[in-house]
C-alpha positions as CSV (number, residue, x, y, z in Angstrom):
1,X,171.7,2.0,54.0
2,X,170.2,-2.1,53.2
3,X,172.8,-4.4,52.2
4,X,172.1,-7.5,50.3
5,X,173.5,-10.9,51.1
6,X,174.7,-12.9,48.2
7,X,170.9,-14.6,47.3
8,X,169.7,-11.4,46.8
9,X,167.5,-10.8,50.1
10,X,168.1,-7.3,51.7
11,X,169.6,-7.3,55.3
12,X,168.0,-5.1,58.1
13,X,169.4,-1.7,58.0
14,X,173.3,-1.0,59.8
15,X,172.7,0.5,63.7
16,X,174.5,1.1,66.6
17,X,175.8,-2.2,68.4
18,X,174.1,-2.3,72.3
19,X,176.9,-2.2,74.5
20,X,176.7,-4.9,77.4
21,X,173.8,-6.4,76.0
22,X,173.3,-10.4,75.7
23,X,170.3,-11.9,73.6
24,X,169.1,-15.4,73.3
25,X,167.1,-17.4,70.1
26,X,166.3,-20.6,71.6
27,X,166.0,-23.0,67.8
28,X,165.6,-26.9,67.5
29,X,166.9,-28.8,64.8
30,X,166.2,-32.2,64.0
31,X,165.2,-35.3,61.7
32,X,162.0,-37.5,61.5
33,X,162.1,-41.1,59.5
34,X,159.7,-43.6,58.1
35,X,160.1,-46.8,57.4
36,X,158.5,-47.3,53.7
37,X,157.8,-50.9,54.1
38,X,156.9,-52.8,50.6
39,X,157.4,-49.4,48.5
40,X,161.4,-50.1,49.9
41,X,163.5,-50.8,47.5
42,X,167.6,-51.4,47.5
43,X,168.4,-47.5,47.2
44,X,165.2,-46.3,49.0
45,X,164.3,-47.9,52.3
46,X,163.1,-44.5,54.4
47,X,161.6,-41.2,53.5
48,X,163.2,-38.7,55.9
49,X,162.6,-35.0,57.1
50,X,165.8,-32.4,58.5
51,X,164.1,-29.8,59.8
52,X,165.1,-26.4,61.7
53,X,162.0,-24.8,63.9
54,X,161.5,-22.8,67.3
55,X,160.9,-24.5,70.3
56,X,157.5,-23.9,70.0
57,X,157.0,-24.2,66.7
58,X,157.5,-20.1,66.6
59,X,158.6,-18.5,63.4
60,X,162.4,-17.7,63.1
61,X,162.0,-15.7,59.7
62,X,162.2,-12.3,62.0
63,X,165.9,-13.0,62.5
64,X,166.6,-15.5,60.0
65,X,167.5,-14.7,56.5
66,X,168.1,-17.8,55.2
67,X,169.1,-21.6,55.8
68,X,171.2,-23.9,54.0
69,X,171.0,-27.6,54.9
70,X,174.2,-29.5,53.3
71,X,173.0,-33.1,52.5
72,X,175.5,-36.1,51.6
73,X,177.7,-35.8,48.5
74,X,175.9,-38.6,47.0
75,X,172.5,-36.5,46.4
76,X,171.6,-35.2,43.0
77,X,171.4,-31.9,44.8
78,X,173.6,-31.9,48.3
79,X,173.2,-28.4,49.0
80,X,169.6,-26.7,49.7
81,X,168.6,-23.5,50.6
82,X,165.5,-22.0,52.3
83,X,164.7,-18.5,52.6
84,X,160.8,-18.8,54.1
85,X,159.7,-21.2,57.0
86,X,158.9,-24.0,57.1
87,X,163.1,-24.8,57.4
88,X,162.9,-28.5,56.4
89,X,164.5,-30.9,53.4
90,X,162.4,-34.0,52.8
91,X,164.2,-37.1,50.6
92,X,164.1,-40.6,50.6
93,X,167.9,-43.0,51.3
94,X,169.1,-46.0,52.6
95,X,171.8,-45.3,55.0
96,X,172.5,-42.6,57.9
97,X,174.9,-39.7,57.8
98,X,176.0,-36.8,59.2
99,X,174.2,-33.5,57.6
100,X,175.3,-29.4,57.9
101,X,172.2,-26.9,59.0
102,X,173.8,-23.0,58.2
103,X,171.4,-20.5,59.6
104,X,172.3,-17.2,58.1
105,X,171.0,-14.3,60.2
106,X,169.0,-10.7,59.2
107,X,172.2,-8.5,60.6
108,X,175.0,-9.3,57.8
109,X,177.7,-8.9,60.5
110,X,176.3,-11.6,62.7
111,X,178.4,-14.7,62.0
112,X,176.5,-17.6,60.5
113,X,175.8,-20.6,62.9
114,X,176.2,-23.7,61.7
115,X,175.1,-26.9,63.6
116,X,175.6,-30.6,62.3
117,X,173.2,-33.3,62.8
118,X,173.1,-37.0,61.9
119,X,169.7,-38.3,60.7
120,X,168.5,-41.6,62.1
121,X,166.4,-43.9,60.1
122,X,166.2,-46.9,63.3
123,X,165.0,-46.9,66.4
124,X,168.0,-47.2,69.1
125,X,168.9,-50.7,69.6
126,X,168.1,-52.0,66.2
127,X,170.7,-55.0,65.2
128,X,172.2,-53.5,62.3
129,X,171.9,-54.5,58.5
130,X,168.0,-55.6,60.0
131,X,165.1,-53.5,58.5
132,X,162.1,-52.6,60.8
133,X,158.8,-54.0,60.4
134,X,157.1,-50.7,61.5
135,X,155.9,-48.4,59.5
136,X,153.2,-46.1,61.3
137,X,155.7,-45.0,64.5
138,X,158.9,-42.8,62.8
139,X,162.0,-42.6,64.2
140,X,162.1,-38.8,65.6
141,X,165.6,-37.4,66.1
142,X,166.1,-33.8,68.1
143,X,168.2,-31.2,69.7
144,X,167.1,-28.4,71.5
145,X,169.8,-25.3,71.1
146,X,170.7,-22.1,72.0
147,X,172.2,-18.9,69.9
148,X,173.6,-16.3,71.9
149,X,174.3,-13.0,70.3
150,X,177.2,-10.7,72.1
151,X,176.1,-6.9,71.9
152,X,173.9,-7.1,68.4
153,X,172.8,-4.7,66.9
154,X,169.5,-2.0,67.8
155,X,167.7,-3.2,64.9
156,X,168.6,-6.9,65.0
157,X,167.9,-6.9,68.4
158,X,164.4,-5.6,68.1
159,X,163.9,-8.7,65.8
160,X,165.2,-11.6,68.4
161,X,162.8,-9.9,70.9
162,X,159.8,-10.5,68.5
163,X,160.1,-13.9,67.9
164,X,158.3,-15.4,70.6
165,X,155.3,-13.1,69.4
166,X,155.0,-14.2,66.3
167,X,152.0,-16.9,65.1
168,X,153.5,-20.7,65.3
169,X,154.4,-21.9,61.7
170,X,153.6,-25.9,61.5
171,X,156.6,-28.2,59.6
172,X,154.1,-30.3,58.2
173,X,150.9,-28.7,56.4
174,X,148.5,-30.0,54.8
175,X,149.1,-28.9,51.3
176,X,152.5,-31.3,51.4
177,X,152.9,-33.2,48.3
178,X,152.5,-36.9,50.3
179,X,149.2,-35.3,51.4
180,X,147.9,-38.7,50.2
181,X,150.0,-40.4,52.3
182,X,148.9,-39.1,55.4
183,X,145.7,-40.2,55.0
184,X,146.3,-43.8,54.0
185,X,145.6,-43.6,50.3
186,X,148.9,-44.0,48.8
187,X,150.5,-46.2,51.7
188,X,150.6,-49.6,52.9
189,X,149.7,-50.2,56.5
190,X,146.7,-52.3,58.1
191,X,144.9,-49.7,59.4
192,X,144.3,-47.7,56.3
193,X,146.0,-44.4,57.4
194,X,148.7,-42.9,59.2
195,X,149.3,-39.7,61.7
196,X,150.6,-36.6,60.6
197,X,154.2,-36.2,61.1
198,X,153.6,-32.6,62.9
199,X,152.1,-35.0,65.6
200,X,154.6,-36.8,66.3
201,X,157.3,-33.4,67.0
202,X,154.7,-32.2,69.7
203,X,157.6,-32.2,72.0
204,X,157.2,-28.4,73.2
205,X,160.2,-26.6,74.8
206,X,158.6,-24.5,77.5
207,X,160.5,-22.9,80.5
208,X,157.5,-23.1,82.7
209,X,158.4,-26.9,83.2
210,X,161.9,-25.9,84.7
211,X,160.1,-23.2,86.1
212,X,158.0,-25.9,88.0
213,X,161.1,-27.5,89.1
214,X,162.9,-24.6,90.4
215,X,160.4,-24.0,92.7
216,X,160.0,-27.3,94.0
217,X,163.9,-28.0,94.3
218,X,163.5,-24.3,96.2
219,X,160.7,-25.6,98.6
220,X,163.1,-28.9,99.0
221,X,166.0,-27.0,100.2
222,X,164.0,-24.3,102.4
223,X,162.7,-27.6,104.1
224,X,165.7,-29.4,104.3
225,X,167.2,-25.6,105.7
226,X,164.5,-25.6,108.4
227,X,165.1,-29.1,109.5
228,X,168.7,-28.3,109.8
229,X,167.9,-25.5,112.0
230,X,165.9,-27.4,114.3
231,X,168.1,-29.8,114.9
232,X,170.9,-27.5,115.1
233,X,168.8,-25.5,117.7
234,X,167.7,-29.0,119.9
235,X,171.7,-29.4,119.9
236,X,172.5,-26.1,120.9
237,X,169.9,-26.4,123.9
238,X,172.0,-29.8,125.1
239,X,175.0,-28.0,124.9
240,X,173.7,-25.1,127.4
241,X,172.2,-27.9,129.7
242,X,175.8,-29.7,129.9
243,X,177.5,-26.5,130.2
244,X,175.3,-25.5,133.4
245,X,175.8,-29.0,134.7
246,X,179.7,-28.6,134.4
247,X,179.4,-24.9,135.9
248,X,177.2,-26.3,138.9
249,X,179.9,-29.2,139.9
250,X,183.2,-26.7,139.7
251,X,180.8,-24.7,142.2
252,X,180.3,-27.8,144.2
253,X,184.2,-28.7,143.7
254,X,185.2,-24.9,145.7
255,X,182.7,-25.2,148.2
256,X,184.2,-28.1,149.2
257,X,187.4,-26.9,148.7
258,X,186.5,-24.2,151.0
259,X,184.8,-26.2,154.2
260,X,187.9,-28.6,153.7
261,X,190.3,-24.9,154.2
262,X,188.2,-23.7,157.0
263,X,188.1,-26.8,159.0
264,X,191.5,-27.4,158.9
265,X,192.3,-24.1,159.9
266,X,190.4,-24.7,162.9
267,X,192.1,-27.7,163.8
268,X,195.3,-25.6,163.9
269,X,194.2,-22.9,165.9
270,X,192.8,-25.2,168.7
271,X,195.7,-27.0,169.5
272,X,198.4,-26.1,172.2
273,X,201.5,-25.1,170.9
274,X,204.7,-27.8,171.5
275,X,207.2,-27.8,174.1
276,X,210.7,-28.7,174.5
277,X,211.8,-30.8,171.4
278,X,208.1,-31.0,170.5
279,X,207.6,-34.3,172.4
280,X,204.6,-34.7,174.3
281,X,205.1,-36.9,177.0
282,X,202.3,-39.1,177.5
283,X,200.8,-39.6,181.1
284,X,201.9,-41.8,183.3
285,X,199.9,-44.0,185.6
286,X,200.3,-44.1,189.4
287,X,202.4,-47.5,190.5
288,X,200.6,-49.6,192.8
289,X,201.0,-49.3,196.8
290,X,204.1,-51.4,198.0
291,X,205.6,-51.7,194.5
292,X,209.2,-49.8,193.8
293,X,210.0,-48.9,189.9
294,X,213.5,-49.9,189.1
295,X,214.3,-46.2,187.9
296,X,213.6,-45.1,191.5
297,X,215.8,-48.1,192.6
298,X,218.6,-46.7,190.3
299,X,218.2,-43.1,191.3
300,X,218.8,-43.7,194.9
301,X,222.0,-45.9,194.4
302,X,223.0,-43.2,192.3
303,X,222.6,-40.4,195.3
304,X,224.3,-42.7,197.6
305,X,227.4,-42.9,195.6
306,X,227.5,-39.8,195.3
307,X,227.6,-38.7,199.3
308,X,230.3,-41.4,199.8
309,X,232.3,-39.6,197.4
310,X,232.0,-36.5,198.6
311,X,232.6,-37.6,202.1
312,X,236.2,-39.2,200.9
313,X,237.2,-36.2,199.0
314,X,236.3,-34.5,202.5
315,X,238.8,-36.7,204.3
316,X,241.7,-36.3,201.5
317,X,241.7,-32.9,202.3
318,X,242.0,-33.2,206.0
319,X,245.4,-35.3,205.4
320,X,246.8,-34.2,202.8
321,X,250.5,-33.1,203.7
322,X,251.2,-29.6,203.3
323,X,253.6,-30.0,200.6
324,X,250.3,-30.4,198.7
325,X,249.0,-27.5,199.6
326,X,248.1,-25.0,196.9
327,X,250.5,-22.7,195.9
328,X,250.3,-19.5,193.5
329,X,250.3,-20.0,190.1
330,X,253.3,-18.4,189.8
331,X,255.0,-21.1,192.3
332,X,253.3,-24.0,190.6
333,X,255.4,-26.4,188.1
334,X,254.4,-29.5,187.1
335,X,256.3,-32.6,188.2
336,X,259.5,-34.0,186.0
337,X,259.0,-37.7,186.4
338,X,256.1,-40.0,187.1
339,X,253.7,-40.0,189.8
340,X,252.2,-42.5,192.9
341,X,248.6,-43.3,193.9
342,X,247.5,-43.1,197.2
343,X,244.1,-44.8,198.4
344,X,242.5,-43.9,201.4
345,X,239.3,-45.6,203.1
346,X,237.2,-42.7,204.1
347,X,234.3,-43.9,206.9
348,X,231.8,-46.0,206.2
349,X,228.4,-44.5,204.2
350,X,225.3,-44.3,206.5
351,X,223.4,-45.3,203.5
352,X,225.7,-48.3,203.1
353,X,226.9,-48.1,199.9
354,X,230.9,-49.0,199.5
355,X,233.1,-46.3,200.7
356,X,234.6,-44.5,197.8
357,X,238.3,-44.6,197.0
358,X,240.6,-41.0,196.8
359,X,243.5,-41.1,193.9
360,X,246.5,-38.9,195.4
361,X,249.3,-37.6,193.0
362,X,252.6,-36.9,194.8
363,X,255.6,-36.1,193.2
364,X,259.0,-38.8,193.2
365,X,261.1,-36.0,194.2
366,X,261.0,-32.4,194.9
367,X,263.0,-29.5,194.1
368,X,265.4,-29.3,197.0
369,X,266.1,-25.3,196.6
370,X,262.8,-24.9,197.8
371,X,262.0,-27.7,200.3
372,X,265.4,-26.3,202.3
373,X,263.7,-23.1,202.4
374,X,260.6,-23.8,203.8
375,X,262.3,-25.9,206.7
């Protein structure tokens, strides 16, 4: 069933909303100023233009029902509305402000977009309360924009995608009212006419620009990615070189390690095993004929002291009394008081060393039970 909007233009037809389905209506909005030079008055110094095309100067009407461009309060008529392309409001001011585009779509239940835009009437960087001396070059004032629509509609849908199909519409024909104008009849300059205004919005809003630039920020990286790679591979090629360098010296390192084990291993096994307290006594050299050592000087005095002793204890024995004989143990007691030294000269050493002397213990008194028995 068509449903009319509120100016009287039927709607397209209710159907089915497409589920997970995102469309895009690429629009650009805008303003374009001339500076009217000695036709300026007080109240009048610019004749602008706020416009609403496609990026391409498409037609929108396939999914546009209507716009409504909301001017400043101080208009005669602030509010306009546009239900057929070209979208555009042309008036003459003095001052800039701030002006309300509402697009109002084909599909009723679409919510109306509504962009704001402020119209320029001087050139960025202009000293303000100065007017410009130009009048041939306008002061052109643009946004490019993008409507997304959330799951529309079948039929409304079918209209976004046949936009970019339709024939271009052109903002500026030549049938416009200041047609006279354009061609220098009605306005002052030096040069006796002035360009169209459609010439001046020739800006087109292609993708195949970005397009263009995708691919060569795509070749940039895939370069940079390749260099990156080579490097990283020259790297990983000095890595492997240092690694079989480190490998080829710990291999060196236990080799020697190895001869260093083995030959001291032979050391050990060759060598005689220690003696005594471990001490090996170094060899001595022969002395020389006719020459006596003072140990071997020692050693004999030592041997002849000891054959004088024996021969004294020899002759002690011989005259001892027989008292001092040696009795059984049982028989034996030692003496009760103190004791007296005997020396006795024994004969003369053949070797000549001084006879030795014999200490004899005899007892002060003796038992007299047992000397009266043995007399």
């Amino acid at each position: 069933m068509d449903t009319a909007t509120s100016a009287g233009i039927p709607s397209a037809p209710i159907t089915p909303r497409l589920s997970r389905t995102t469309a895009c209506l690429p629009i650009v909005y805008g303003s374009i100023a001339y500076f009217l030079g000695k036709k300026a008055d007080e109240n009048q110094t610019h004749e602008w233009t706020l416009f609403l095309r496609g990026p391409n100067h498409e037609d929108l009407s396939p999914a546009i029902a209507k716009v409504i461009f909301q001017l400043h309060p101080s208009f005669a008529q602030p509010t306009r509305e546009l239900t057929t392309p070209p979208y555009k409001v042309t008036e003459r001011g003095w001052g800039e402000f701030e002006a309300q585009i509402h697009i109002h779509w084909k599909d009723a239940t679409e919510k109306t977009t509504i962009v704001n835009h402020t119209i320029k009437l001087y050139p960025p960087g202009t000293p303000p309360n100065v007017l410009p001396t130009d009048t041939e070059t306008p002061v052109v004032a643009e946004t490019y924009d993008e409507v997304v629509f959330t799951d529309p509609s079948e039929s409304f849908f079918r209209a976004l995608t046949e936009v970019p199909a339709m024939e271009k519409v052109e903002l500026f024909s030549e049938e416009d009212e200041n047609e006279e104008e354009w061609k220098g009849g009605g306005n002052n300059n030096s040069s006796g006419s002035r360009k169209h205004p459609s010439e001046f919005l020739n800006s087109l809003y292609s993708d195949q620009e970005d397009f263009l630039t995708l691919i060569a920020a795509q070749k940039f990286l895939q370069d940079e990615l390749e260099k990156a790679k080579q490097r990283f591979q020259v790297v990983n090629e000095e890595i492997a070189i240092v690694d079989q360098k480190l490998v080829a010296m710990q291999q060196q390192k236990q080799r020697e390690a190895a001869i260093s084990t083995a030959t001291a291993a032979a050391a050990a096994t060759s060598t005689p095993p220690p003696t005594g307290s471990g001490v090996i006594a170094a060899p001595k050299s022969a002395p020389p004929p006719g020459s006596t050592s003072a140990a071997t000087t020692a050693t004999a005095s030592k041997m002849n002291n000891t054959s004088g002793k024996m021969n004294n204890t020899s002759g002690k024995r011989t005259k001892a009394p027989s008292s001092q004989r040696k009795r059984p143990a049982s028989q034996t007691k030692k003496p009760k008081t103190g004791t007296t030294t005997a020396t006795t000269t024994g004969a003369p050493s053949t070797s000549g060393a001084p006879p030795a002397t014999a200490a004899l213990t005899t007892p002060t008194s003796a038992p007299v039970g047992k000397v009266a028995a043995k007399k």
